[in-house]
N, C-alpha and C positions, 0 to 999 in steps of 0.2 A: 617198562620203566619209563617214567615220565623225567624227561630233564626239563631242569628250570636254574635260573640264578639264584647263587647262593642269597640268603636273607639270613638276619639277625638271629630269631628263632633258633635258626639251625645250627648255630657254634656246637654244642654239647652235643650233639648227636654227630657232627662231626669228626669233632674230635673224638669220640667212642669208637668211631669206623674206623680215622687212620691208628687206633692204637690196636684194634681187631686185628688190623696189617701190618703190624709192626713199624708203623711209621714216622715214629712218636719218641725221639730220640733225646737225651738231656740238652743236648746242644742245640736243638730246635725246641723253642717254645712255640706249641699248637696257637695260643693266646695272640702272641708274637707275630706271628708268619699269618693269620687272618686277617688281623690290625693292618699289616702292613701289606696285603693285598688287596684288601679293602678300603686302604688309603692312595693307591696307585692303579689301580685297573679294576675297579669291583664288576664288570660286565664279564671277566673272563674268569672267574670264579664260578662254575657249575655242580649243581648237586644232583644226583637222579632218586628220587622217590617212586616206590611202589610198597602200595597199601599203607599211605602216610608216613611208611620209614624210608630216613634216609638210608640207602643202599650202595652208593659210590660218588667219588669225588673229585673235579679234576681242578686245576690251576693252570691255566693259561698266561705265557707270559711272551709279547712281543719290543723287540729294543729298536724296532726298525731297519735291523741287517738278520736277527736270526730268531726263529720263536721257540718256545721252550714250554717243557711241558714236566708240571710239578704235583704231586699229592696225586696223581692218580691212582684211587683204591676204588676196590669193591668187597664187599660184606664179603667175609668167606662163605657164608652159604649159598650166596647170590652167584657165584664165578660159573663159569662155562655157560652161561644163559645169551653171551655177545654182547655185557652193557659195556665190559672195556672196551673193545670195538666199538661201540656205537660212541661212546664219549671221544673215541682218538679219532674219528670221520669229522665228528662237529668240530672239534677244536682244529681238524688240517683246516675244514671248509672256512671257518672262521680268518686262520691265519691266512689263507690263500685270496680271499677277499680283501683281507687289507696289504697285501700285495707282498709277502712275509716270503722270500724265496728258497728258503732250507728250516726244518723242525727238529731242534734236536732237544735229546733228554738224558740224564746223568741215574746211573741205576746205581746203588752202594753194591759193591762186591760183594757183600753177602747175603745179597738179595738175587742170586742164580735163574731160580724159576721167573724171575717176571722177565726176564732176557728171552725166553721161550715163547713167552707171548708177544712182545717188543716185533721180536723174529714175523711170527703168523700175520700181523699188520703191516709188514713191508720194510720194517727198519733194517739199516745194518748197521755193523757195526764201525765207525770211523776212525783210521789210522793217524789216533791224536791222544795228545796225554793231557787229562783235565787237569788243572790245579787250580786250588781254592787259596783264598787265605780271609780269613772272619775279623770281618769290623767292629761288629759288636756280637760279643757274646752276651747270652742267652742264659747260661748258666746262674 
C-alpha cells in the first residue's frame, strides 16, 4: 500500500471506503468533515492506494496539547494485511515530530471490534468520560 496525501480526485472513493466501514453516519456529513479538514490541516489528511484504489484512510488532527485520530478505515477486503498499523506509525511519527505528547481516539460503542485492534498497536484504554456537544449539525 502506498500512502500519500489526500487529493481532490479522491473525495468519492473516500467516501465509498468510510461507508464500506460503517463510518458514514447522518450526523456526520462525509461532504462536511473533508471540507472542513481540508480547510484546517489538509497535510494530515492521508489516503493509502494500492493498484490505483483507494484502500484506507486516516485524519490526523493536532490542537497543540493532544493529537487525535479520525476516519481511520480500511477496505474490508484489504484488513489483516497491517495498513491500519502502518497508517497509526505515520500518524504517532508525524504527531511526535511536532512535539504532540499524548494521541488519543474516540471509538463509537458500537464499534467493539476496532477496540481489538486499537489494543494490538498499544492503545489503552483511558479512565475518562468523553462528552461531546454539536455546534452545527449536519443533518
Amino acid at each position: 500500500m502506498k500512502i500519500r496525501p489526500y487529493s481532490d480526485q479522491d473525495q468519492q472513493a473516500v467516501i465509498e471506503l468510510w461507508r464500506s466501514c460503517d463510518l458514514v453516519k447522518p450526523w456526520n456529513d462525509p461532504l462536511k468533515d473533508i471540507a472542513r479538514k481540508l480547510s484546517i490541516d489538509p497535510h494530515r489528511f492521508l489516503v493509502g492506494e494500492q493498484d490505483d484504489q483507494i484502500v484506507a484512510s486516516i485524519m490526523i488532527g493536532f490542537d497543540g496539547h493532544r493529537g487525535w485520530i479520525n476516519y481511520l478505515a480500511v477496505l474490508p477486503t484489504h484488513r489483516r494485511r497491517g495498513y491500519g498499523g502502518r497508517l497509526m506509525a505515520l500518524a504517532e511519527s508525524m504527531l511526535e515530530k511536532d512535539g504532540c505528547p499524548k494521541l488519543n481516539l474516540q471509538i463509537r460503542t458500537c464499534n467493539r471490534d476496532v477496540v481489538d485492534f486499537y489494543r494490538s498497536v498499544g492503545y489503552l484504554e483511558d479512565q475518562v468520560v468523553s462528552l461531546g456537544k454539536r455546534l452545527i449539525t449536519d443533518e
